[in-house]
C-alpha positions in Angstrom: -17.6 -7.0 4.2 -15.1 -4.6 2.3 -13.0 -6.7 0.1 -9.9 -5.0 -1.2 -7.7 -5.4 -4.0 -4.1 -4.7 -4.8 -3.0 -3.6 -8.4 0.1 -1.6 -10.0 3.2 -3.6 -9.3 6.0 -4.6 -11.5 9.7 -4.9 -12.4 11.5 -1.4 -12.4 15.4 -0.5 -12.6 17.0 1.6 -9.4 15.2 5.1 -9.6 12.0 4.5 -11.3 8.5 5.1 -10.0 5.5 3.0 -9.4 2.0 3.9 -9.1 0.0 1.3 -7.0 -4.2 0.7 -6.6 -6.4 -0.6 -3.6 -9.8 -0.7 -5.0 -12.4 -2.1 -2.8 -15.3 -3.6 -3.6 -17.2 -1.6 -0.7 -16.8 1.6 0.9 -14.1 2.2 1.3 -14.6 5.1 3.7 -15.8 2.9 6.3 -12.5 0.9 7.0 -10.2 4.3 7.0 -7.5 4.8 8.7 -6.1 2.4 5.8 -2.8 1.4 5.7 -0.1 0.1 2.5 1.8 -2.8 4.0 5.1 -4.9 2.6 6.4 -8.2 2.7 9.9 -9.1 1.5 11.1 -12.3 1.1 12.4 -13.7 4.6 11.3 -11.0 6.6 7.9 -10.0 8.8 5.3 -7.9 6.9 5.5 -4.0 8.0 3.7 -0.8 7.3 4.7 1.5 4.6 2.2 4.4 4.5 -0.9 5.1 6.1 -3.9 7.4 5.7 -6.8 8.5 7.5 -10.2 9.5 6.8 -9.2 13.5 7.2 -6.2 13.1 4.9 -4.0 13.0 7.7 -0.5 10.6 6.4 2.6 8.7 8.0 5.0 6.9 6.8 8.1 4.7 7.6 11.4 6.1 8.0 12.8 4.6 4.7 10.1 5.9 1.9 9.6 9.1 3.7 10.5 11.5 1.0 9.8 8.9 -2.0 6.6 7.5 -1.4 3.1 9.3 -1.0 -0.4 8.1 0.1 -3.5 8.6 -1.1 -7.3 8.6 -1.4 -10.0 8.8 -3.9 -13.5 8.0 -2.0 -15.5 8.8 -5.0 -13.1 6.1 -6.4 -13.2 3.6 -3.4 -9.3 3.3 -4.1 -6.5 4.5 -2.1 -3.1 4.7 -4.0 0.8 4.7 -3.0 2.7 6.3 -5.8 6.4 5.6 -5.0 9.3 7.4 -6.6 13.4 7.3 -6.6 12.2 3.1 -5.8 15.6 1.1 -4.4 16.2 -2.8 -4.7 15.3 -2.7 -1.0 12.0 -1.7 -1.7 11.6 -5.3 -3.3 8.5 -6.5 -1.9 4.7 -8.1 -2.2 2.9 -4.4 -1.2 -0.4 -5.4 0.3 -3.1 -3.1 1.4 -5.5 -2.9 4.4 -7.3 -1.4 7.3 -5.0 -0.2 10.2 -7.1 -1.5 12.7 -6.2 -4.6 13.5 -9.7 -5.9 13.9 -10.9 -5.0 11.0 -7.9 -5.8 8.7 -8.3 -9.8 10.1 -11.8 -9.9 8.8 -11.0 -8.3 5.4 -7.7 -10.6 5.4 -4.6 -10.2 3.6 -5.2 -10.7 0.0 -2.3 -11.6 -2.6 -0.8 -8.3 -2.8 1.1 -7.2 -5.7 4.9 -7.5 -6.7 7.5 -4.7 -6.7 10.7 -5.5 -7.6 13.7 -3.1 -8.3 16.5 -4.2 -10.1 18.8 -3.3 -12.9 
């Protein structure tokens, strides 16, 4: 079973930019379309971003513009670099397969910490 792993977070001020990882141990390829995830404190987990296997992207209503997925295969990573970041992108970020069959048996890992603040 793919196992997947979230990397890149951290603390940035209002306007900065973040680059984050999801390297999987597996292929990667075989669990497309993949999707980058967020939890913030008190609320349900929702999708940012998602890609599939042709390239094709979407993305929520508030990082549309800021954020950008994508995919390295040779790399078994998929990446979300997000730009212009706001304090209500505060989040864990997790990453994982859209389908929701799949992403139960990979599981929802620890994800990785964005916060934006000044």
């Amino acid at each position: 079973q793919v196992q997947l792993v979230e990397s890149g977070g951290g603390l940035v001020q209002p306007g900065g930019s973040l680059r984050l990882s999801c390297a999987a141990s597996g292929n990667i390829f075989s669990i497309y379309p993949i999707g980058w995830y967020r939890q913030a404190p008190g609320k349900q987990r929702e999708l940012v971003a998602a890609i599939t296997s042709s390239g094709v992207t979407n993305y929520a209503d508030p990082v549309k513009g800021r954020f950008t997925i994508s995919g390295d295969n040779a790399k078994n990573t998929v990446y979300l670099q997000m730009n212009s970041l706001k304090p209500e992108d505060t989040a864990v970020y997790y990453c994982n397969a859209r389908n929701p069959l799949r992403s139960a048996l990979i599981g929802w890992g620890q994800g990785t910490q964005v916060t934006v603040s000044s």
